[in-house]
N, C-alpha and C positions, 0 to 999 in steps of 0.2 A: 448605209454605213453600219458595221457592225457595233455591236454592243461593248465597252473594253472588259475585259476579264480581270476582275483583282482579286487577290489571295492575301486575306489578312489575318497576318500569321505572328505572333509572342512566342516571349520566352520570360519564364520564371526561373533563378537559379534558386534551390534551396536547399541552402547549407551544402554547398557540394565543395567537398574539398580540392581545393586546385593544387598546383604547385605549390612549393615552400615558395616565397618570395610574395607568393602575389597577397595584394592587398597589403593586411596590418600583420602576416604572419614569419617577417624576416628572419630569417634563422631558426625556424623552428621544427623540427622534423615532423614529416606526414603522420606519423602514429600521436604527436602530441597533440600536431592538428587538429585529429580525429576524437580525441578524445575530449579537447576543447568543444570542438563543433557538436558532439553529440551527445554533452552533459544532460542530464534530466531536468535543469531548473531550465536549459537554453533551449531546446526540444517543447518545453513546455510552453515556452514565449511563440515561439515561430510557427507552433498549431494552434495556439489563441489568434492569432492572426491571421493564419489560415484560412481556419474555420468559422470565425465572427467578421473579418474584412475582406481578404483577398477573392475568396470565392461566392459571397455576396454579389459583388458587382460584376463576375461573369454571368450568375444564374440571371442577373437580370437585364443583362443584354439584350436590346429587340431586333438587332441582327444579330440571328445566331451562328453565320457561318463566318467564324474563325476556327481557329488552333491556337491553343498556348501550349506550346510546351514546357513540362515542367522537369528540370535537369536536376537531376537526383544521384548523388554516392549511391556505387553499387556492394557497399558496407554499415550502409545506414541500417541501422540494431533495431530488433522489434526492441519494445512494439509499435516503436517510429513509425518502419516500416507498412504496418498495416493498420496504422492511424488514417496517413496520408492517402492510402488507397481506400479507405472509407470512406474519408472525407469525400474526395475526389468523385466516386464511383457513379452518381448523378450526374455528372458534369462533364454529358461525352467530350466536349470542345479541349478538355485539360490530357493533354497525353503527355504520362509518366514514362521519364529514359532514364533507367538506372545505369549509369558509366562510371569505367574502372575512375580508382582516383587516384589523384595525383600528377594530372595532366597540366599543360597548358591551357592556363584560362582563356585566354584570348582564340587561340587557337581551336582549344574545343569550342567552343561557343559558334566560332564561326563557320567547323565544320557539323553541327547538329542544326543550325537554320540552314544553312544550305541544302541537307540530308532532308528536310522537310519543307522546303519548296516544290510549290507547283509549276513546272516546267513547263504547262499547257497554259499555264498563266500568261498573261500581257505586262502585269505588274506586282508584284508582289507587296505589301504597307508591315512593315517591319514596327513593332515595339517591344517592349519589354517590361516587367513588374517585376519591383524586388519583392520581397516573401511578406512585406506590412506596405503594401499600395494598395489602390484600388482606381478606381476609372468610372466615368457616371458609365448609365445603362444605354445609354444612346453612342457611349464613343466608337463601334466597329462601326454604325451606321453612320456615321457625321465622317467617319476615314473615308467611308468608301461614297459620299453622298458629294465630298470636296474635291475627288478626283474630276468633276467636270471643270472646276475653275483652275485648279491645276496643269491639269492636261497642256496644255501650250509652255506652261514652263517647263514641263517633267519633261516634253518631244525637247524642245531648247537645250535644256540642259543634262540629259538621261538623270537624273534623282534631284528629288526635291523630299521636302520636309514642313511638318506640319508641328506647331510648340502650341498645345493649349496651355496656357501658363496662368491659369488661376484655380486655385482649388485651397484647400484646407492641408493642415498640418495636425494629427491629433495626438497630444503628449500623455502618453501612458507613463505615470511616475510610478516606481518600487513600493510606494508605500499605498498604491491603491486607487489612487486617484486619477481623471484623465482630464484633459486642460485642451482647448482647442483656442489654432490659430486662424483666421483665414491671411489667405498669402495671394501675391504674385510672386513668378520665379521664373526668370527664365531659361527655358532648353533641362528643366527637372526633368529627369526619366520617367517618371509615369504617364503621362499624357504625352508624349512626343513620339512623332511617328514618321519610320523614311519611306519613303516611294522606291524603290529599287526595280531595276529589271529582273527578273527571273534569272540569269545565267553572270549576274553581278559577281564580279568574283571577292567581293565584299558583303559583312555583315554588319547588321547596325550598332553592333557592338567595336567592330575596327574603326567607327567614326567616336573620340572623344563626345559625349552629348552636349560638356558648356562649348564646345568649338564646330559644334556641326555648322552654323554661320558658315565658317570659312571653308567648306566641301559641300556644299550646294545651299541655295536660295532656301529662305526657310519661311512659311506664314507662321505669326506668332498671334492668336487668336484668344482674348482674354475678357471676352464678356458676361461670361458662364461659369460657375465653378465645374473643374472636369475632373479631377484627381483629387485623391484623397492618398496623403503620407504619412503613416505609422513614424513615431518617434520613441525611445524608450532608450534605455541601457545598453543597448547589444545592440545597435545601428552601428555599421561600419560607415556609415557615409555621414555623420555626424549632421545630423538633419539641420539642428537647430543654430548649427554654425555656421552655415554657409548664408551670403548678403541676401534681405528676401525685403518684398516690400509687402505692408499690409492693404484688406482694401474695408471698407466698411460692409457691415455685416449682424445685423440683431440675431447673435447666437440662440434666444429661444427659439427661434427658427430654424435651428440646425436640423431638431430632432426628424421634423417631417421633409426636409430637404434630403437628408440623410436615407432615409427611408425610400422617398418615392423618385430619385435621382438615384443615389448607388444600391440599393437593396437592404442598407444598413440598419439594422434595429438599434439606436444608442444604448438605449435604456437597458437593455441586454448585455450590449458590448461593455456599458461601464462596469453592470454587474458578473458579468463573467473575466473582468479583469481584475476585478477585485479578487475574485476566487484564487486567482490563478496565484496573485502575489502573496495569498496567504496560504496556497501550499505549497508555495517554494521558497515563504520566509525571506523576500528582498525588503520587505517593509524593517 
């Protein structure tokens, strides 16, 4: 019996302006958009995160074959611009697509994972990272290590889903300081991942993520912290709002969980978030 082939494949959107409509920008024209999205104090937030969380926990992934793609305005202003490909430039698994904007969110989205499936694939493991997530260093291995118990429901039902649904919540407040929660949540975007066929003509984005339940069979696996959610001022998904349960946890153990699980240096990351908010005077 042959070996199955899976292709585990992300998407990061950042700051990429969609439509007028989408999201929290009703009535607002693309240029005002634009000029929202790529202020200097908000630019500032979204490469602090970047750079100290999100790309952390890819370098330290021990399987290294995935792709994340990272979906980028093709009007993003240096030196944005050539921040994010610095940042990046280590991290062959992260490929930057600069697209016009003003599109269909939904629609883009679902035609750029498709544009980067593998079609020689058996299965495809779909996730996504907003621009302040992260994922421990072991989640493309544990995606692609689960598709053997899977496998009889994914033949069963063509797509399935996987919800690790325990990780941390870490609150970056304006005046400097960072505050962490540990959480259960379940069907959060960071850790949740679809199984899809290759020639699906859906993306994991067309599937609502608190309703994936109701479009395929989902494991919800929560003995591990697996995701890490950035929270602060400028979250559109209002982190701290949504119902979440807490689990027990001796926080001075964060620092080396942090570390030797997502890549995270705390002691850095608080300190360079403090930087950040006193040169952008949200304190």
């Amino acid at each position: 019996m042959s070996k199955t082939k899976l292709q585990v494949l992300g998407l990061c959107r950042w700051s990429y302006p969609s439509q007028t409509g989408a999201f929290k920008n009703k009535g607002q024209s693309l240029e005002a958009l634009r000029a929202e999205l790529y202020t200097e104090a908000r630019m500032a937030v979204r490469l602090f995160f970047l750079e100290h969380l999100v790309l952390p926990s890819l370098r330290a992934q021990t399987d290294e074959a995935f792709t994340l793609v990272l979906m980028l305005g093709d009007s993003l202003p240096e030196p944005w611009r050539g921040r994010v490909l610095e940042l990046i430039k280590d991290v062959g698994q992260v490929k930057p697509v600069f697209l016009p904007e003003g599109q269909n969110h939904m629609e883009t989205c679902r035609a750029l994972m498709m544009e980067h499936r593998d079609q020689s694939a058996d299965v495809v493991v779909e996730f996504r990272l907003d621009d302040d997530d992260a994922v421990a260093s072991d989640f493309v291995a544990r995606l692609r290590s689960l598709y053997a118990t899977l496998a009889p429901i994914y033949e069963e039902s063509g797509r399935v889903a996987v919800d690790f649904c325990r990780g941390f919540v870490i609150r970056c407040e304006p005046r400097g300081t960072v505050d962490y929660l540990p959480v259960e949540a379940r069907l959060w975007t960071p850790a949740l991942a679809l199984y899809l066929p290759p020639d699906h003509h859906r993306s994991l984005l067309n599937y609502p993520h608190m309703r994936t339940w109701r479009n395929m069979p989902v494991l919800s696996l929560n003995k591990r912290p697996m995701f890490v959610r950035g929270a602060h001022e400028g979250n559109d998904s209002e982190v701290l709002e949504r119902k979440v349960q807490s689990f027990r946890y001796k926080l001075e153990n964060l620092p080396e969980l942090m570390r030797c699980e997502f890549g995270v240096d705390l002691e850095r990351f608080e300190a360079e978030w403090a930087k950040v908010t006193a040169q952008i005077g949200t304190g």
